[in-house]
C-alpha positions in Angstrom: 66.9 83.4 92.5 64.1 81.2 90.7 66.1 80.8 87.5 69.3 79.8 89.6 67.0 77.3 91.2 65.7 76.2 87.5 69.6 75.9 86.3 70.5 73.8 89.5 67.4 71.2 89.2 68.3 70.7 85.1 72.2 70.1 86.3 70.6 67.5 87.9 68.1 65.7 86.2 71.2 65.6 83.0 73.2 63.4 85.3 75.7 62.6 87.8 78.5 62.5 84.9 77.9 66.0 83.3 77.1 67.4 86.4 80.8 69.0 87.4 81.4 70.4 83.9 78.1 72.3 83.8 78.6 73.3 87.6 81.4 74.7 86.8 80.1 76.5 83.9 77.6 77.8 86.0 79.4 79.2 88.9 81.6 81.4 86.6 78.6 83.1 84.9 77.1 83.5 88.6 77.6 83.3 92.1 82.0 83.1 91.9 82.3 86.7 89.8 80.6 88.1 92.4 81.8 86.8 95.8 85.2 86.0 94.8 87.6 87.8 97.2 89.9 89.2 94.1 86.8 91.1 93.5 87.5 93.0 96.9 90.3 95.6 94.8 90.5 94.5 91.2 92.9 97.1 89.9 95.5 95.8 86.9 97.7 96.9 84.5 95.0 97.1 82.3 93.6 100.0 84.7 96.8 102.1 84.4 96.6 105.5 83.6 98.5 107.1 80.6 102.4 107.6 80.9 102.6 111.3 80.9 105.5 110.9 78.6 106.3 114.9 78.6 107.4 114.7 82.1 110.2 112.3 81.7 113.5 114.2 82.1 112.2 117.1 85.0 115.0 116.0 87.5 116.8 117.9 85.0 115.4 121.0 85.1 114.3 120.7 88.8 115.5 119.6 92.2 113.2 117.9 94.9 112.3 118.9 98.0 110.9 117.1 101.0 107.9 118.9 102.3 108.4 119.1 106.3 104.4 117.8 106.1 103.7 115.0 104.1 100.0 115.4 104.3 100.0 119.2 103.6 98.6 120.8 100.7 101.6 121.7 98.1 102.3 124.7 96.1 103.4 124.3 92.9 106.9 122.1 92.8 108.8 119.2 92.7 108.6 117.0 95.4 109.5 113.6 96.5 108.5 111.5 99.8 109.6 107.9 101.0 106.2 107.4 102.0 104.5 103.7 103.8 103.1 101.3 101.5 101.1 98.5 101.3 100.5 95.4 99.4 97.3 95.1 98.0 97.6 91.7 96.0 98.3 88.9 98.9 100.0 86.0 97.6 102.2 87.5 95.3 106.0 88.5 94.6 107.2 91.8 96.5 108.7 94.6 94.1 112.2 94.7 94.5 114.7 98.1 93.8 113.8 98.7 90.4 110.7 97.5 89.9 108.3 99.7 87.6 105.1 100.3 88.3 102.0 102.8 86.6 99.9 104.5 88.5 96.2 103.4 88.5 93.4 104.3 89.7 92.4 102.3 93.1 89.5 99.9 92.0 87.0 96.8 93.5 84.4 96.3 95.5 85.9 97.6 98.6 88.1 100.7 97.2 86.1 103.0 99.1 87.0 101.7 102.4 90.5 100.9 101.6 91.5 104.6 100.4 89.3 105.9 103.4 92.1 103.6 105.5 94.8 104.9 103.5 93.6 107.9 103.5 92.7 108.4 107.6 96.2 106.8 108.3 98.2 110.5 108.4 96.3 111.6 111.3 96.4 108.4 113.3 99.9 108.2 114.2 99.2 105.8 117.2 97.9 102.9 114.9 101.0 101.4 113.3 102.0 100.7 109.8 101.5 96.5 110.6 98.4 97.0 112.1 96.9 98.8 108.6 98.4 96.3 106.7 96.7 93.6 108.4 93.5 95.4 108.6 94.5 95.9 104.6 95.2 92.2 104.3 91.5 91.2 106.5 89.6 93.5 103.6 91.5 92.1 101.1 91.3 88.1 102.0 86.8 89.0 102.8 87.7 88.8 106.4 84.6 89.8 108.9 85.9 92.8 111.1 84.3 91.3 114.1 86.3 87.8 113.4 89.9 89.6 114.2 91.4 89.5 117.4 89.7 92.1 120.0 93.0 94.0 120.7 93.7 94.4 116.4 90.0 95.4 116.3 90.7 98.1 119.0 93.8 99.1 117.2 92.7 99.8 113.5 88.9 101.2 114.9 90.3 105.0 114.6 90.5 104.3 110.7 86.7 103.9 110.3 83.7 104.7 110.7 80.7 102.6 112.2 79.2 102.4 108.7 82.0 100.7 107.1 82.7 98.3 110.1 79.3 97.3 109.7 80.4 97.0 105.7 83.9 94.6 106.8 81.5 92.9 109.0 79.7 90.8 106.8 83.0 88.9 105.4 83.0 86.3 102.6 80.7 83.0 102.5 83.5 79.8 101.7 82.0 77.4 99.0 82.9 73.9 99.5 86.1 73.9 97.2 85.5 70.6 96.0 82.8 72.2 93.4 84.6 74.9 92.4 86.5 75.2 88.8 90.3 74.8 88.9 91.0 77.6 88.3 88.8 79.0 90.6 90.0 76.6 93.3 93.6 77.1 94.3 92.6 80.9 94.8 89.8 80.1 97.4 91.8 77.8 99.1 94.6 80.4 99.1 91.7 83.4 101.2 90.8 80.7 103.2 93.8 79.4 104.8 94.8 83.2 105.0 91.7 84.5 106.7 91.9 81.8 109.3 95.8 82.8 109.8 94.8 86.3 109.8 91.5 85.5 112.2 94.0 83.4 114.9 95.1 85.1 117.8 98.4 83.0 117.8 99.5 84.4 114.3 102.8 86.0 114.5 102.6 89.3 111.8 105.7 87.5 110.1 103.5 84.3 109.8 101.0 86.2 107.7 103.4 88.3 106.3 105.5 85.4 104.7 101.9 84.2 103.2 101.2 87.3 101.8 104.2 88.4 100.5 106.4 86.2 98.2 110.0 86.8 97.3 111.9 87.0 94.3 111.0 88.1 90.6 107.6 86.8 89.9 107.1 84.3 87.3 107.7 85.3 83.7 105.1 83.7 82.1 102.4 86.5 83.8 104.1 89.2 82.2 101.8 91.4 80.7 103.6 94.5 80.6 107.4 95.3 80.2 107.0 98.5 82.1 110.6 100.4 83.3 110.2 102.0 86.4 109.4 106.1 87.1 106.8 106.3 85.1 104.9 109.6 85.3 100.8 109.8 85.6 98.7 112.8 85.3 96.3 112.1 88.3 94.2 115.6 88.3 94.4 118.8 90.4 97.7 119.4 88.3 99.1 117.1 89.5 101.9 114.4 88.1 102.9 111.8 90.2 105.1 108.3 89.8 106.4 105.5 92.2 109.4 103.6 92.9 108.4 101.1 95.3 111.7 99.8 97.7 109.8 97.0 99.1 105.8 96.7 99.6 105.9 99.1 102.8 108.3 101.7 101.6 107.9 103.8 98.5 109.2 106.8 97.4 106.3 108.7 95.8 107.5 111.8 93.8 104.5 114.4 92.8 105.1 117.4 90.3 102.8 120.2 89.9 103.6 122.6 87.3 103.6 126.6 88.3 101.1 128.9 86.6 103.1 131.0 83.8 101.9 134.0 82.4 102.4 134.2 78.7 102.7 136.5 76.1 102.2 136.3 72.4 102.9 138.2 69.3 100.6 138.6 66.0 102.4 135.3 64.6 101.4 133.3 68.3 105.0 133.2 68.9 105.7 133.8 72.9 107.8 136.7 73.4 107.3 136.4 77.4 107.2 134.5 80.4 106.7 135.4 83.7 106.4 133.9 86.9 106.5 135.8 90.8 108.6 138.9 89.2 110.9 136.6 87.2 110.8 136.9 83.5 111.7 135.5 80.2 111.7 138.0 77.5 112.5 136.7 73.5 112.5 138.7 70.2 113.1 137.0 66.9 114.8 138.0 63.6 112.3 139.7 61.6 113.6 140.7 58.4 112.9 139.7 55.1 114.1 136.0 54.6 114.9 135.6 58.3 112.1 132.7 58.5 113.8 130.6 55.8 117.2 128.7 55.9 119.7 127.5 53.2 120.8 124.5 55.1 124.6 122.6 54.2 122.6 120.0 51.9 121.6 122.8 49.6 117.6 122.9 50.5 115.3 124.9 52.1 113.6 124.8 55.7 111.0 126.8 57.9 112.8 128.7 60.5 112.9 131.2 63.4 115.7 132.3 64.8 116.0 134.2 68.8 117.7 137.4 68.3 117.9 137.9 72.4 116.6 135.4 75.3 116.8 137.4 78.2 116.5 136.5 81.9 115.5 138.8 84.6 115.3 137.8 87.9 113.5 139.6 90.9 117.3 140.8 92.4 119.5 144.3 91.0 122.0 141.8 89.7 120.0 139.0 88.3 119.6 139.4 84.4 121.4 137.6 81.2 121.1 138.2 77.9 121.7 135.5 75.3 121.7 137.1 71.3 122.2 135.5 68.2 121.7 131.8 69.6 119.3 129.3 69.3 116.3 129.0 66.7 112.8 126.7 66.3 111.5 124.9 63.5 108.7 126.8 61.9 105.4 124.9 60.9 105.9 121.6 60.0 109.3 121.6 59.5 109.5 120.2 55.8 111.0 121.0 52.9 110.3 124.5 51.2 110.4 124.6 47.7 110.7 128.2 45.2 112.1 129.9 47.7 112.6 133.5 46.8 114.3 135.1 49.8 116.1 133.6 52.2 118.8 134.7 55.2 121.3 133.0 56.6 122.8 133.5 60.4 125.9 132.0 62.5 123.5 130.0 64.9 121.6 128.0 62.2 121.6 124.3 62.7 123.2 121.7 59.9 120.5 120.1 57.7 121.2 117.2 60.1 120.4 118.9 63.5 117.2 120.3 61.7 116.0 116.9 60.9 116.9 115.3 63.9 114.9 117.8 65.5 112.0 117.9 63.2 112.0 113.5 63.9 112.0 113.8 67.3 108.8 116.3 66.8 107.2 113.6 64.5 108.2 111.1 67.7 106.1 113.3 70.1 103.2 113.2 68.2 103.3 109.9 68.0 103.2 109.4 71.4 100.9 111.9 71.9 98.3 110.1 69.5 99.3 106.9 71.7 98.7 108.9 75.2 95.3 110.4 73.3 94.2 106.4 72.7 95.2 105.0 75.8 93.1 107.7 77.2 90.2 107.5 75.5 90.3 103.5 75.9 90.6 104.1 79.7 87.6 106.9 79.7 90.0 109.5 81.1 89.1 111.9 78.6 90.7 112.5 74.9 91.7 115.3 73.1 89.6 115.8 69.7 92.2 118.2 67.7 95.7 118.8 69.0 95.7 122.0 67.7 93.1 122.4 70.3 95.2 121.9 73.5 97.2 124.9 74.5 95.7 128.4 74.2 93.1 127.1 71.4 95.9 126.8 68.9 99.5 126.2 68.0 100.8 123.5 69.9 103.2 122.2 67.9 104.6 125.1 67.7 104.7 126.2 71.2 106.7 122.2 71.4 109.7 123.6 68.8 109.6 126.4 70.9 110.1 124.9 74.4 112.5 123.2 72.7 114.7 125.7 71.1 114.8 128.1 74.4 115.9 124.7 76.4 118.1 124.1 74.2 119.4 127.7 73.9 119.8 128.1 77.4 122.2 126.3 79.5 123.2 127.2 82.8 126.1 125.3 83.3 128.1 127.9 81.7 127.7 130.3 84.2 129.0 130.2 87.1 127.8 132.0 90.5 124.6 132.5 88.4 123.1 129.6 87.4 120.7 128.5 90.6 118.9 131.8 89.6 119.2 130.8 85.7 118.2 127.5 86.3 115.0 129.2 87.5 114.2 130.5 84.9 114.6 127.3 82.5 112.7 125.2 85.4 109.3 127.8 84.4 110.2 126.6 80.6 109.2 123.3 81.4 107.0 124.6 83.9 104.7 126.3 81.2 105.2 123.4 78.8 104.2 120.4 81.4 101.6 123.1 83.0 100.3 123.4 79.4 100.2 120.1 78.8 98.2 118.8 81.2 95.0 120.2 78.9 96.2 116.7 77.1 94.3 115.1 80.6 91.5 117.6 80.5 93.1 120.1 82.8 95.4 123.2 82.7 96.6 125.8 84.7 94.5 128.5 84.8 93.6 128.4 88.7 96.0 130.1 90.8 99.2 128.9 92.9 97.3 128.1 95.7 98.0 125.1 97.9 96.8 121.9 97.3 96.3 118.6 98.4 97.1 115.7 95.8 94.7 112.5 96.5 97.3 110.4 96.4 95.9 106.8 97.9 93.3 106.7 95.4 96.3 105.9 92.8 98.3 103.0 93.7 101.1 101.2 91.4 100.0 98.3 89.2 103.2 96.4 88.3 103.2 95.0 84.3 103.4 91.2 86.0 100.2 90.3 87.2 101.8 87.7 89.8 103.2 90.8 91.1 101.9 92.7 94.2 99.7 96.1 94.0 101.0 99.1 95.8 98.8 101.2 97.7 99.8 104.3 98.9 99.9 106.9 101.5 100.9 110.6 102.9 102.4 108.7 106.1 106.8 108.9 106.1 108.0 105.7 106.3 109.8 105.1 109.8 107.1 107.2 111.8 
C-alpha cells in the first residue's frame, strides 16, 4: 500500500500532462488485473484441454443412449444428454447450430462457486433454469448477492451455502471510468450498466438477456481458433466427453467411457484375446516360416501379420462367427525389408498401395499424438515421456495396426440377423483401444466397471472466437 501511495504522489508531482498516460500504465500493473470483473471466470481457448483425437469416429462403432438420470453415476458407455446451459461470457455472440467448442477446464476467481451452482442445480428442481442464469450473470458482472431483488435472492439461496453468499456479497468496487485505459474502459462501462440492469427490480429477464447475449456470428477479426465442432476431451475418471451447444441454454453433451477389456497376449505381445462380460474375441495368426513377410505387387518387401481366424463368441448357444484367411496388420514399423530370405504369400494380402496407405495413416497418428503429448504438457495435464510406455508398458504401435486390422477385418454389415451382437463385439475393439488410450492423459482402465459420476460442470466449452460466449454446463435436461 505504501509504494502505491509513493507511485500515486510521483504521478503527480511529473505533471498534469503525463499524468493519464502513466495512470494508465499504472492501473494495468495494479489495482485493474485484479478487480476487473473478467477476472470473475477467465477460461479461454487457450485453457482448452487436448482433442482426444482417437475418439473421433465412435458413433460408428457405438450407439447412444439417454440415461433415464442425468445426474446418475454411469457404467461404462456411450451416452448423450441435451442438457441446460449457460453463458458464461456476458456480452458476447451466442453459438449457433454448428458452433464448435473444446472443452476446458472451468477457471477465475469465482469458479468454485459457479460449478458449486452448476453443480447443486440437479437436485434443485424448483429453482429454474433463468433464475441460475441470472444468479450466473450477478457473479459474473461482480454483482453483491444482497444487491438483487429479495424474491431472486430467495429463489437461487438453495444453490449455496452461507459461506459463499457471504463470498457474492462483497461485489465489485466501480472506478471512475474517466481514469481508466481504453481499453480497459468500454468493458467497465459494459459490468456496470449490466449490474444496475441485473440489480433493478423492473428488469424484464429478456432485457438482460438481450445485453448479455448477442446474435449472429461473432466478429472475425477475434478469431483465435478455427475449431469444427464435436471435439472430444479426455476429462478424467475415464471419461471422454464433447459439446454441441444449440443455443447458450441448450447443449447436447455426449460422454464416453470406455469398458474394461481383458487382454491376452502371446510371446511376440500380439493379443490373441479379448473379453468383456462372457463375450470374447479370440485371434490366431499365420505362423509359418515366411508368414511375417510379404512380396507386395511393386516387387518389394514389407513386415506383416496375417489373422488366420477372428472369432466371435458371444454369451448366447447361437452367437459365434468365425472369420479365416482375412485381414492382416503391419508389423514393426512398416518399412521396407531388404535381403529377404523367405517369404509367404496369402489371398488376403494388401496391394503395396493399401500397405502404405496404412502405414501413412500410422505415421499421421503419431503425429498427432506428439501434438496431443505437447498440448498437454503445455497445459500441465500431464505428458507421456516414451510412447512405447503407454499401453501395457510396451508396444503401442503395434497394438494401433492391430486395432486396426481387426476393425477393418470385421464388418458387420454383412451379416444379417447377427450383426447387433457382432457389432458388440467390434464396439470392445475400440473399447480396449480408447480404454487404453486414455494412459495418453495419465489414466487407464484398470479399476473396475463400476458406476461413476463424470464432473461434468467443472468443463465447459470455450469457443476458438474470443467474442464468442463460454458454455457452462450441467446434469439438468433441458425443458425440466
Amino acid at each position: 500500500m505504501k509504494n502505491l501511495v509513493l507511485k500515486f504522489l510521483l504521478i503527480i508531482i511529473c505533471g498534469v500532462s503525463t499524468l493519464y498516460a502513466q495512470l494508465d500504465d499504472l492501473l494495468k500493473k495494479t489495482a485493474i488485473p485484479d478487480i476487473l470483473e473478467e477476472k470473475n471466470i477467465t477460461t479461454s481457448i487457450d485453457d482448452a484441454l487436448p482433442v482426444a483425437f482417437w475418439v473421433n469416429g465412435i458413433d460408428q462403432y457405438f450407439e447412444p443412449v439417454e440415461p433415464e438420470n442425468y445426474n446418475a453415476a454411469l457404467p461404462p458407455g456411450y451416452y448423450r444428454m441435451t442438457i441446460q446451459s449457460y453463458c458464461l461470457k456476458a456480452g458476447t455472440n451466442a453459438p449457433t447450430k454448428g458452433s464448435g467448442h473444446l472443452i476446458a477446464p472451468l477457471k477465475g476467481k469465482l469458479s468454485d462457486i459457479v460449478e458449486n451452482i452448476l453443480t447443486r442445480s440437479p437436485e434443485h428442481p424448483e429453482v429454474a433454469q433463468r433464475d441460475i442464469q441470472l444468479l450466473l450473470w450477478a457473479i459474473i458482472a461482480g454483482t453483491k448477492f444482497t444487491d438483487l431483488s429479495a424474491d431472486l435472492q430467495m429463489r437461487v439461496r438453495p444453490l449455496l451455502t452461507e459461506t459463499e453468499i457471504a463470498e457474492l456479497s462483497i461485489g465489485i468496487k466501480d472506478i471512475p471510468l474517466d481514469i481508466l485505459p481504453d481499453d480497459l474502459k468500454s468493458i467497465a462501462k459494459f459490468y456496470k450498466e449490466l449490474r444496475s440492469k441485473i440489480t433493478n427490480p423492473a428488469s424484464t429477464y429478456e432485457e438482460i438477456e438481450q445485453m448479455a447475449v448477442i446474435s449472429g456470428e461473432p466478429p472475425s477479426q477475434f478469431l483465435k481458433r478455427k475449431v469444427e465442432p464435436g471435439n472430444w476431451a479426455y476429462i478424467g475418471d475415464g471419461f471422454y466427453m464433447r459439446i454441441i451447444p444449440e443455443a447458450y441454454y441448450k447443449s447436447v453433451v455426449e460422454l464416453y467411457r470406455p469398458a474394461k477389456i481383458n487382454v491376452t497376449r502371446d510371446n511376440l505381445n500380439r493379443i490373441v484375446s479379448m473379453e468383456n462380460g462372457g463375450n470374447k474375441i479370440e485371434i490366431t495368426f499365420q505362423d509359418e516360416p515366411g508368414s511375417d513377410v510379404m512380396k507386395a505387387d511393386d516387387g518389394k518387401f514389407y513386415p506383416i501379420y496375417r489373422f488366420k481366424s477372428i472369432k466371435f463368441t458371444g454369451v448366447n448357444p447361437d452367437e459365434e462367427f468365425i472369420w479365416e484367411n482375412t485381414g492382416w496388420m503391419i508389423r514393426g514399423d512398416g518399412k521396407e525389408l531388404k535381403n529377404v530370405s523367405e517369404y509367404k504369400n496369402y489371398p488376403q494380402d494388401p496391394t503395396a498401395s493399401e500397405y502404405k496407405e496404412e502405414v501413412n495413416k500410422s505415421v499421421t497418428f503419431f503425429k498427432n499424438l506428439s501434438k496431443y503429448k505437447k498440448e498437454s504438457a503445455k497445459l500441465k495435464k500431464g505428458s507421456v515421456k516414451d510412447v512405447s510406455d503407454c499401453i501395457c508398458g510396451k508396444g503401442f504401435d503395434a497394438d494401433r495396426h492391430q486395432t486396426s486390422g481387426i476393425l477393418a477385418a470385421t464388418n458387420p454389415t454383412n451379416f444379417k440377423g447377427k450383426s447387433n451382437w457382432i457389432r458388440k463385439h467390434i464396439s470392445f475393439v475400440t473399447d480396449w483401444w480408447n480404454c487404453s488410450s486414455n494412459s495418453l492423459a495419465e489414466n487407464n482402465c484398470d479399476d473396475s466397471d463400476k458406476p461413476k459420476k463424470p464432473n461434468v460442470p467443472k468443463r465447459i466449452g470455450t469457443p476458438g472466437n474470443t467474442a464468442g460466449q463460454r458454455i457452462g454446463t450441467s446434469m439438468r435436461k433441458y425443458g425440466e
